[in-house]
TORSE-584145 format. One record per residue (C-alpha): x, y, z. Coordinates in steps of 0.02 Angstrom, whole numbers, padded with zeros to 5 digits, always signed. Each point is the difference from the previous one (the first is absolute). Example, Ala and Ser with C-alpha at 12.3 -4.5 7.8 and 13.67 -1.06 7.14 Angstrom:
+00615-00225+00390+00069+00172-00033
! end
This chain:
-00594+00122+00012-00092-00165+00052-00103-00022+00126+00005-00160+00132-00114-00082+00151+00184+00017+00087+00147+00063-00029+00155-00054+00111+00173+00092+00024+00154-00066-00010+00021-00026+00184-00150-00120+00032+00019-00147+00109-00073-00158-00051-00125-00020+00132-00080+00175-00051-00018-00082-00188-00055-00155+00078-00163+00074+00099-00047+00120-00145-00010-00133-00122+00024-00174+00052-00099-00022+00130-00167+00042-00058+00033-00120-00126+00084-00146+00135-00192+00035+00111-00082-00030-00142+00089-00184-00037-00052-00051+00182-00176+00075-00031-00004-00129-00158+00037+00122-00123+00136+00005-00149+00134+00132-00021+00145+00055-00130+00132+00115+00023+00109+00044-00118+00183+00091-00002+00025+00086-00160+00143+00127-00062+00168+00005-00092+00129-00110+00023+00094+00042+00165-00122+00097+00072-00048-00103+00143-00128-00107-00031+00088-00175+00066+00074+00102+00159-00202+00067+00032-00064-00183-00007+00133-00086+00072+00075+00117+00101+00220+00004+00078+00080-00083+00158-00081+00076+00148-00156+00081-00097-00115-00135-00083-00120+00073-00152-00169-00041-00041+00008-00188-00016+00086-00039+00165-00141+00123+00086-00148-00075-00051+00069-00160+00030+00011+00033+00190-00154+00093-00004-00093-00155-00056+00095-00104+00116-00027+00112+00145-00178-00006-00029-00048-00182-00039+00144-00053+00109-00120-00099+00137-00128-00065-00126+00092-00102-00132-00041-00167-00034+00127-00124+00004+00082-00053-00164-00096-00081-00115-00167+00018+00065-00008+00117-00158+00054-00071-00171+00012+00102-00149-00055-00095-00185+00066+00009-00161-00152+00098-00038+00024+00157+00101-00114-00063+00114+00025-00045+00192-00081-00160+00094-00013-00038+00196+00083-00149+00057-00031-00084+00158+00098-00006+00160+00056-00198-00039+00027+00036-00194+00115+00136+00046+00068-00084+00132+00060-00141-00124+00057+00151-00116+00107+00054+00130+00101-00156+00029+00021-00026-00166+00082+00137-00007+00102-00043+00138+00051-00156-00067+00066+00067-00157+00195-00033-00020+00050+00198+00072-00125+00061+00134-00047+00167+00021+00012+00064+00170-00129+00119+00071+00024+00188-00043+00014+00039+00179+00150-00113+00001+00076+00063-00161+00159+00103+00024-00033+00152-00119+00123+00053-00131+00083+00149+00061-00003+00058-00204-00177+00055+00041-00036-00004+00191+00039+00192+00015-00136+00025-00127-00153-00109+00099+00037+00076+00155-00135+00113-00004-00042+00088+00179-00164+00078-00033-00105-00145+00021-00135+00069-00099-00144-00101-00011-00190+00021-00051-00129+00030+00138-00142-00088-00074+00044-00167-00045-00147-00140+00031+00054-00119+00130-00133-00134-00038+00111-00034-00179+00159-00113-00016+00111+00078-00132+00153-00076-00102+00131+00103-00110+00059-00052-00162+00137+00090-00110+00069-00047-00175+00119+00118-00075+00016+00015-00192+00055+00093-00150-00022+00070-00166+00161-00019-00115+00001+00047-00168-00202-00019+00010+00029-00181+00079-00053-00066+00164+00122-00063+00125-00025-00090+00175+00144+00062+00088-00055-00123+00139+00027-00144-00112+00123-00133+00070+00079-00074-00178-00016-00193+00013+00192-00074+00013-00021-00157-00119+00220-00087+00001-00053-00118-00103-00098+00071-00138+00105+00101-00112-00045+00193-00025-00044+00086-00180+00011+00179-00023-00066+00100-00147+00117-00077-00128-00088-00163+00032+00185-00079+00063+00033-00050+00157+00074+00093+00154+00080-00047+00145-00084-00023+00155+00060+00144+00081-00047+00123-00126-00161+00121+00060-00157-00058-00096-00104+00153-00010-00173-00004+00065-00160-00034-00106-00122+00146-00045-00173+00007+00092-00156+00008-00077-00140+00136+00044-00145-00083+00049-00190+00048+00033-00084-00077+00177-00181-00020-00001-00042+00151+00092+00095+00091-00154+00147+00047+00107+00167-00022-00113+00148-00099+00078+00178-00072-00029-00026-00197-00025+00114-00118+00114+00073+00146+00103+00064-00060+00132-00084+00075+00175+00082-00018+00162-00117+00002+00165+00097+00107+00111-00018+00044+00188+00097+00147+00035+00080+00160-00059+00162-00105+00002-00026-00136-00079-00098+00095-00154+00146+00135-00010+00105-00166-00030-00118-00073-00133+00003+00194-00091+00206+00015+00022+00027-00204-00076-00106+00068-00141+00083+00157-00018+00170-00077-00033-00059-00065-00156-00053+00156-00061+00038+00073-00194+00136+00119+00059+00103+00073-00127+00140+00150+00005-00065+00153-00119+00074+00174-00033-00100+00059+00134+00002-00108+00122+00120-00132+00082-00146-00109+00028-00144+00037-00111-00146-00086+00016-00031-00074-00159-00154-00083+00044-00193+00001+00088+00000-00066+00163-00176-00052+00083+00006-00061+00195-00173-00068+00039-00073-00016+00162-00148-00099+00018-00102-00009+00153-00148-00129+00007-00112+00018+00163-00151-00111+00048-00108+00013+00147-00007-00137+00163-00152-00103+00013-00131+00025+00128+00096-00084+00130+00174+00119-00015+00119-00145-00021+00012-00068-00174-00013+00084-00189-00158+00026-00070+00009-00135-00149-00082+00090-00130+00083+00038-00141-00146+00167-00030+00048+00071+00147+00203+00021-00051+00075+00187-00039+00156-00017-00086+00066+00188-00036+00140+00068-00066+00133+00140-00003+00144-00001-00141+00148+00104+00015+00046+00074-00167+00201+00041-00032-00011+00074-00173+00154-00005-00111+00068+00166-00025-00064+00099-00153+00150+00080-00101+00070+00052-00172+00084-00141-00081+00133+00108-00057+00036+00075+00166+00029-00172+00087+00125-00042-00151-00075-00157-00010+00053-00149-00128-00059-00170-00045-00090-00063+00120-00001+00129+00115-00080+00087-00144-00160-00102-00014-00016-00006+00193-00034+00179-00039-00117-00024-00126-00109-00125+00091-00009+00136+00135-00046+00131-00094-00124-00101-00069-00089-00060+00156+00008+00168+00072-00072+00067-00164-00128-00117-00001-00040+00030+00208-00020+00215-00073-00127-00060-00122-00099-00068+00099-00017+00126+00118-00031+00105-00151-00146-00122-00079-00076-00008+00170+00003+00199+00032-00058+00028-00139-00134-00138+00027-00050+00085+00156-00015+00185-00064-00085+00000-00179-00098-00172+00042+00069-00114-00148+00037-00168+00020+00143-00035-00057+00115-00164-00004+00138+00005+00128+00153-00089-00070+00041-00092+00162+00068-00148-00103+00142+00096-00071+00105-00030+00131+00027-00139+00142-00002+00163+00137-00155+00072-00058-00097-00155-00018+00069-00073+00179-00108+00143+00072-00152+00038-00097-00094-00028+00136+00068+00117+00107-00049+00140-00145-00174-00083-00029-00038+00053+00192+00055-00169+00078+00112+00113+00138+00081+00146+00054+00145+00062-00124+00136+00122+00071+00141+00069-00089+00169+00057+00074+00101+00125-00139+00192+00030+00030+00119+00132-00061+00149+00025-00016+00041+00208+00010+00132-00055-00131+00022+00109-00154+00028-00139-00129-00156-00087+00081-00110+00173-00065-00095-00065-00121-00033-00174+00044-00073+00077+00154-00102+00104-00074-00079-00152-00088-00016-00079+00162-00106+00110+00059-00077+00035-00116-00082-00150+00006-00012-00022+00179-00103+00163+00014-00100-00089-00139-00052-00165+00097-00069+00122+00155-00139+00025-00135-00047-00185-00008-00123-00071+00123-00051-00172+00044-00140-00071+00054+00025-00086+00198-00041-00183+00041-00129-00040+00086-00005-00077+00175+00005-00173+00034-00199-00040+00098+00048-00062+00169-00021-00201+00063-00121+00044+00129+00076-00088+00132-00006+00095+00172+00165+00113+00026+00110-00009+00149-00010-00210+00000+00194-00023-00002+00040+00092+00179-00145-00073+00067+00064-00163-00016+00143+00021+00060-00088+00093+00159-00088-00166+00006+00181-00127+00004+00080+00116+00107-00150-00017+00120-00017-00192-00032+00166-00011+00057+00003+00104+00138-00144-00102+00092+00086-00160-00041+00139+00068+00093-00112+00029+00140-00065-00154+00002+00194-00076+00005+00002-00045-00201+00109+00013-00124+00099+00168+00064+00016+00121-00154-00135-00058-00110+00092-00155-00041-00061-00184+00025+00112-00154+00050-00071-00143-00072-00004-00167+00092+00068-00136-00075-00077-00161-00044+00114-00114+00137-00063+00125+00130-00176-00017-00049+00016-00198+00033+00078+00002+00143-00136+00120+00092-00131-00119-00057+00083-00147+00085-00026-00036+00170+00105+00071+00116+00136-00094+00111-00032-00040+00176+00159+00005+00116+00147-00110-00046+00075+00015+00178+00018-00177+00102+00032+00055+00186-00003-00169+00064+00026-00169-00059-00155-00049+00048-00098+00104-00100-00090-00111-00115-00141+00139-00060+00119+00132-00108+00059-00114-00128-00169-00082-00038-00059+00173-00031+00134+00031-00108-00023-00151-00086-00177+00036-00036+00034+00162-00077+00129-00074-00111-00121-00118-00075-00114+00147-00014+00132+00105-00090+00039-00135-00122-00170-00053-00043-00017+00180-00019+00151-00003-00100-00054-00128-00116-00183+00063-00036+00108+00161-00047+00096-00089-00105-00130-00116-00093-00089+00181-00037+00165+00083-00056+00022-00162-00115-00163+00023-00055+00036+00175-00028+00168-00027-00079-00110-00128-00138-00140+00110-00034+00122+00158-00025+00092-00115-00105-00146-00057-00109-00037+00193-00009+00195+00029-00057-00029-00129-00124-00173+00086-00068+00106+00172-00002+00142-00051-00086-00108-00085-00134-00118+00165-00023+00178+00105+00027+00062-00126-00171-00180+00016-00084+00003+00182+00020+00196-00004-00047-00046-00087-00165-00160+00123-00040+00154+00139+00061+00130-00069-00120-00131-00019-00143-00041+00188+00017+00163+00069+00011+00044-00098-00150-00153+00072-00088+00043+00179+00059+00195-00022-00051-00063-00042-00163-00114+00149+00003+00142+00097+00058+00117-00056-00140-00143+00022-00128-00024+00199+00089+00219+00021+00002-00015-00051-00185-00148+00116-00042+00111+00126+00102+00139-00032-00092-00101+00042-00152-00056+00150+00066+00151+00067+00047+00054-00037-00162-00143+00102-00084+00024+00139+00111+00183+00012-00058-00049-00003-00173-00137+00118+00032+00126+00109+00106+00128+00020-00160-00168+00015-00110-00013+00158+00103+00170+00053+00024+00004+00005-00192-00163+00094-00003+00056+00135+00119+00125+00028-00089-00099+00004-00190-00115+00125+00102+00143+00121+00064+00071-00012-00205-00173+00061-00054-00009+00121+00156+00155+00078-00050-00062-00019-00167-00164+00093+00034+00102+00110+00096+00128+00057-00145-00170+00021-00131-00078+00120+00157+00163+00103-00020+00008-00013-00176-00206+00042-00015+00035+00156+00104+00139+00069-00090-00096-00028-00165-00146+00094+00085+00094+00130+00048+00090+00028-00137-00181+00004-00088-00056+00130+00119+00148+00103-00044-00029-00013-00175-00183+00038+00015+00042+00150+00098+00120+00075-00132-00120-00046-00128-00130+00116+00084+00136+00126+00018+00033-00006-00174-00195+00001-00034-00007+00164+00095+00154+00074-00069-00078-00030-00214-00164+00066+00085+00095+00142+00049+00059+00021-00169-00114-00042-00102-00133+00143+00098+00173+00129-00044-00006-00044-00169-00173+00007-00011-00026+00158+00054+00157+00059-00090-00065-00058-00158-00177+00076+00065+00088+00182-00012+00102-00035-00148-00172-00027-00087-00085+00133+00070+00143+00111-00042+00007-00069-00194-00154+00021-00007-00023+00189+00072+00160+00015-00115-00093-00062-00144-00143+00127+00038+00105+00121-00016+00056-00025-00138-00162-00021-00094-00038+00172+00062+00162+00072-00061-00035-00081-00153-00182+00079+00012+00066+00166+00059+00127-00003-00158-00140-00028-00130-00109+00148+00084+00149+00121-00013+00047-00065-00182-00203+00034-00016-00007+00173+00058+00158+00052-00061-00087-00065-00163-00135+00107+00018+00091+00134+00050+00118-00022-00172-00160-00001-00112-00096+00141+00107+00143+00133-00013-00017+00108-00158+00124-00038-00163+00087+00153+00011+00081-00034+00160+00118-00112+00021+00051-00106+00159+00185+00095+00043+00099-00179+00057+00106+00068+00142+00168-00020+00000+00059-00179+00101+00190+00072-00008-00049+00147+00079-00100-00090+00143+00170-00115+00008+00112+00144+00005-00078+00098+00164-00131-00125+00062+00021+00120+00185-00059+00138-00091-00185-00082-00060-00032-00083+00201+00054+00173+00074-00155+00136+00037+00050+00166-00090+00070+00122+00116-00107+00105+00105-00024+00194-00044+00135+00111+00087-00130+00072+00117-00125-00145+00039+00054-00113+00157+00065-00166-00022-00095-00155-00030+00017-00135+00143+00008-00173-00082-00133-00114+00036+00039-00168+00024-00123-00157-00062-00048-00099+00159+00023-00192-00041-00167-00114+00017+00069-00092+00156+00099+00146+00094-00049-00106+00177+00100-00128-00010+00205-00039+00035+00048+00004-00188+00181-00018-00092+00029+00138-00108+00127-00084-00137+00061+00138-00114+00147-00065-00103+00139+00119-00015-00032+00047-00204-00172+00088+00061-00016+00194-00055-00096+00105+00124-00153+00064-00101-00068+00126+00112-00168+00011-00045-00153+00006+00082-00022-00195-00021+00149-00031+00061-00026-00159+00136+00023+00014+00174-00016-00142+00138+00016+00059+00194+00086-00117+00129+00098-00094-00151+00180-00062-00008+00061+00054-00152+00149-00091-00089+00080-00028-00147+00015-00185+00001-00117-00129+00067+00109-00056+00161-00097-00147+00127+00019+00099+00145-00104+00122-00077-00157-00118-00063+00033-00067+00184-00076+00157+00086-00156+00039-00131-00144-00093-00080-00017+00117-00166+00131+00025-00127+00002+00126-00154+00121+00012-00151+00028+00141-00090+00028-00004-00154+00040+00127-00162+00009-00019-00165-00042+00123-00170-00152-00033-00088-00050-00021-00181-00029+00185-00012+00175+00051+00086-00077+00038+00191+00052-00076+00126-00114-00144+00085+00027-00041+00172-00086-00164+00067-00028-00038+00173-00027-00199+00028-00047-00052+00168-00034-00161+00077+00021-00085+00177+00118-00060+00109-00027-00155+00098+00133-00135+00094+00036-00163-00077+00009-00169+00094+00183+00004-00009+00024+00138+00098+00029+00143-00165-00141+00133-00092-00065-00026-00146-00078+00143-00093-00194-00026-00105-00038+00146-00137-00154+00055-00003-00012+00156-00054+00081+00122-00167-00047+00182+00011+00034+00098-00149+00051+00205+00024+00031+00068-00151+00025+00172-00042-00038+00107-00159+00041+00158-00094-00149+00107-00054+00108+00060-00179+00056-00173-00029-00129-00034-00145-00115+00127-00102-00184-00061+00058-00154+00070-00097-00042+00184+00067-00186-00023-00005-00094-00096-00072-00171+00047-00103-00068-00173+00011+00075-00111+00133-00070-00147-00105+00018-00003-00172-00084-00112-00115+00120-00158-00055+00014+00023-00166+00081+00186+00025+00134-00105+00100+00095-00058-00150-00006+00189-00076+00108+00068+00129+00162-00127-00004+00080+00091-00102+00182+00066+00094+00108-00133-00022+00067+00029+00116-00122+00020+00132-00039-00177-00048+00150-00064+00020+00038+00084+00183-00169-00090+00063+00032-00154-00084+00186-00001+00083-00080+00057+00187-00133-00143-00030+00120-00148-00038+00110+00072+00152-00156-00006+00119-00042-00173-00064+00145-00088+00064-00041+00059+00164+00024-00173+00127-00119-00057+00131+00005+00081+00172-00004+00178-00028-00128+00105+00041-00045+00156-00135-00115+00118+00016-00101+00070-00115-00029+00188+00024+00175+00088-00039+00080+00100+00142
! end
């Protein structure tokens, strides 16, 4: 969506256009102001039908020319009262200086006859015929105006006059780029204008040629000669594409009457000259849509360009305007830009006219139309201020003529000249009412001797007369002669002191074409200096451009990197805590393990200690019965059974050893090779799952875990171990089981081995120890059972006091 002062349908009429945006800016021209409007948009979307408009419905230019016509109509000056410089300045002439200006002109070879004589060329009539008479209510009566118009354009960032009339030289042989010469009847194309800076730093085409015009007609004519030598080329999208700027200036310069209402003010101060210019753009377009080549390919180019350049400076000066920075506008880098910097330095009112084309192909381009049209709403500029006034008194030009209208009127009264105009007398008349009159010539009778006497008399009076007229007219005729002769020899004096300036001035003039020469030289060089430098400066753009790209995939790439790295950091973080606190355990869990085995090995020298003592206590005559290991192999049931209850006592309900942690969800492993002992030790574990091989689905659903397992002592009994330990999940998703834990249960038979009775003295000196190791064999049973219990491994529990 983009937003717009006004937005017209497809339906509009041209005079509708014309009021909303034209004429404000056509009021302001007669008010002494400048204007620019512009038509802007893709190629074929309207922009030469809005300004020039079709047969029977003129556009924009044809409008405000009748406007401005219709309004100054009665109070232009005749021609060449004003005279436009080579400066872009305007002087006054007076009424005999332009009077001799006019008949110059009309004794050139082919007169021009007056527009209102001119038959109109029916190509354009229907276009000029403009009903409305529109016209602008305040105009200042007491001003003469004058209307200039030039009509230019921008090709391929050169300047044109499309006015130009090409000098037709038969003699002097042509030369075309090739330096070789052409026929005469070959076109010679039309020299580039220069930009050029007037002293009131207003910018302007030098040697355009400017037409005075005096009606709508006669200006349409100057605009429609012009526009037949227009860049017109066929494109892809267009039958006649426009494939150049076109500028149609109209210049009005107004002065105020002098005190009296009848002649121009001659003072050069009190001169407006304002301006409007009427803006055709070239259309803006995809050079690979139009299927341009050659030529027609750089046209495109130089368009783009110009209307690149015209986007940047809008840009440059919005962004001026909003953040406050002053940044250089590049005006200069092209010819349509710096033709109106004026208008965008505040020197006028600037108006812009966008057209699209609903098109489908035209999408995009449009969008980049406006785009940027929506853009330039943001820009303001500063407005002119007004001119002071002369101070002369207003409403002197009707009162003047209230004044000859009134002269005339009484003269009529008085039986004068009838209708204000005088007969002059002439000079034959004048003499012959200052002679004196004739009497009567008529002779009656013959007689009469009085009448010719008379007659006679006034004769001689009317020659002597006569003569004394003519000695003064010879007198007259001598002295005008002698002041002839002193005029023509000032007239030759001042022809000399004439001749010897112009001579000085052409020689000024060929020393200024030389230095212009030069110039133009310099500013060709300078010109490719730059071409060349634009295009170094796009290489190391695109350059720049490519090392961006390149920059930002290295950077990324960098990121990416740095971002696995600190994955990875994370991940060995991870680890290394697992490993740490695995290795953590496994230390704690040597080291508990090495504990344990100290004590064992503790516990095993105690027990070899008191079965010592025990050996050396017991008398000599007894000795130690060694009980029978192949027996114990034989029925090992037999020993961990209970003997059998009497017939009459009641039986004896087992009792069942609670395990340390019976709170918890434990799994009861009891591999299939277990023998039920049925004792009163025997372990029991509530709310267990008991199985006979470790299965995942079972460590799964509990956090303790017990083995049992059985095996037959040094002694022949069976020793059942219980070794716990916890459960716990692993980071891939399994269960991994810690030890912690070895309970012994060990079980054993009261007639196993013969134990001293009783005793007399439970501590008997040491030297009555060796005295009573005297059974062989005794000593070889304990010294069997004591190398069995020494090999005893880490991790199991014993306990000392024998069940």
């Amino acid at each position: 969506q983009y937003s717009f002062k006004e937005v017209f349908g497809t339906l509009v009429v041209q005079k509708e256009l014309f009021d909303v945006v034209a004429k404000p800016l056509v009021e302001d021209l007669i008010r002494g102001k400048n204007g620019l409007l512009f038509t802007y948009g893709v190629t074929g979307s309207g922009k030469t039908h809005t300004m020039t408009g079709s047969p029977g419905d003129g556009g924009l230019l044809p409008r405000c020319l009748d406007m401005i016509f219709n309004s100054i109509g009665p109070f232009q000056a005749k021609r060449f009262v004003f005279k436009l410089d080579d400066k872009n300045g305007v002087d006054v002439q007076c009424e005999v200086d332009a009077l001799l200006e006019r008949q110059k002109r009309d004794a050139m070879p082919v007169p021009k006859t007056p527009s209102g004589k001119r038959q109109i060329d029916p190509e354009f009539a229907d276009m000029i015929n403009v009903q409305d008479h529109c016209k602008v209510e305040e105009v200042d009566e007491d001003n003469v105006y004058s209307v200039f118009v030039s009509y230019i354009e921008i090709y391929n960032n050169y300047i044109y006059d499309l006015l130009e009339e090409a000098p037709f030289e038969p003699i002097k042989p042509k030369w075309n780029n090739c330096n070789t010469p052409v026929r005469n009847g070959d076109f010679i194309p039309p020299q580039s204008k220069i930009l050029r800076e007037d002293q009131n730093h207003n910018m302007y085409v030098t040697g355009c040629t400017e037409v005075e015009v005096k009606s709508t007609e006669e200006a349409f004519e100057v605009f429609w000669r012009g526009q037949k030598k227009r860049r017109i080329a066929n494109t892809q999208l267009n039958r006649e594409s426009s494939r150049s700027h076109s500028v149609f200036i109209i210049k009005l310069a107004q002065a105020p009457l002098d005190a009296d209402g009848d002649n121009v003010l001659q003072e050069k101060e009190q001169i407006t000259l304002s301006q409007l210019s009427l803006v055709d753009l070239a259309g803006s377009e995809r050079t690979n849509r139009t299927k341009a080549e050659g030529n027609r390919l750089r046209e495109a180019g130089n368009i783009n360009q110009s209307l690149m350049t015209l986007r940047t400076c809008i840009e440059v000066l919005r962004e001026n305007q909003m953040y406050g920075t002053n940044k250089m506008v590049p005006y200069r880098d092209s010819k349509l830009t710096h033709l109106f910097k004026n208008y965008f330095d505040g020197e006028g009112k600037v108006r812009m006219i966008v057209c699209v084309n609903p098109k489908a192909e035209d999408y995009e381009e449009s969008l980049q139309v406006m785009r940027f049209a929506e853009m330039t709403q943001e820009v303001e500029v500063a407005r002119p201020v007004d001119r002071p006034l002369c101070g002369l008194t207003p409403g002197r030009r009707f009162r003047n003529q209230a004044f000859r209208e009134e002269l005339s009127r009484k003269l009529e009264m008085r039986g004068g000249p009838i209708n204000g105009e005088t007969e002059e007398q002439s000079v034959s008349e004048m003499f012959l009412q200052n002679f004196p009159p004739l009497p009567s010539c008529e002779l009656l009778d013959v007689n009469d001797d009085q009448t010719l006497p008379k007659l006679i008399e006034v004769l001689e009076k009317r020659h002597k007369l006569r003569q004394m007229l003519s000695e003064e007219f010879a007198k007259n005729v001598l002295a005008f002669k002698t002041m002839l002769q002193d005029f023509d020899s000032s007239i030759v004096s001042k022809e000399n002191y004439i001749q010897g300036k112009l001579s000085e001035k052409e020689k000024t003039i060929a020393g200024q074409k030389m230095e212009l020469e030069r110039l133009e030289k310099k500013i060709k060089t300078l010109e490719y200096k730059i071409e060349i430098l634009e295009k170094t400066a796009t290489i190391y753009e695109e350059d720049k451009r490519n090392l961006q790209q390149e920059l930002e995939s290295k950077s990324q790439k960098l990121q990416r990197q740095a971002s696995d790295k600190r994955r990875l950091e994370a991940r060995l973080q991870g680890m290394v805590a697992e490993t740490t606190m695995k290795w953590e355990k496994e230390c704690e869990r040597r080291v508990a393990a090495k504990q344990l085995e100290m004590q064992n090995k503790l516990w095993v020298k105690d027990e070899k200690l008191k079965q010592l003592k025990a050996i050396v206590t017991e008398p000599k005559n007894e000795k130690p019965e060694r009980p029978s290991r192949e027996r114990d192999r034989e029925k090992p049931v037999q020993r961990s059974v209970s003997p059998s209850p009497a017939p009459n006592a009641p039986p004896v309900r087992l009792r069942h050893r609670r395990s340390r942690s019976a709170g918890e969800r434990w799994v009861d492993h009891k591999p299939p090779s277990n023998l039920p002992t049925e004792t009163v030790m025997q372990p029991h574990v509530p709310h267990a799952i008991t199985v006979a091989a470790a299965s995942e689905k079972a460590l799964a659903k509990c956090d303790k875990y017990m083995l049992t397992h059985q095996e037959l002592a040094s002694d022949g009994e069976i020793e059942t171990k219980l070794i716990k330990g916890d459960v716990f999940k692993t980071r891939g998703g399994g269960q991994a089981v810690q030890f912690t834990e070895i309970e012994t249960l060990k079980q054993e038979s009261p007639t196993g081995r013969k134990r001293r009775s009783s005793p007399s003295n439970p501590d008997p000196p040491e030297g009555a120890a060796d005295s009573e190791w005297t059974d062989v064999e005794t000593r070889c049973s304990v010294a069997v059972e004591m190398r069995a219990g020494s090999a005893l491994g880490p991790g199991y529990q014993h306990h000392g006091q024998p069940k």
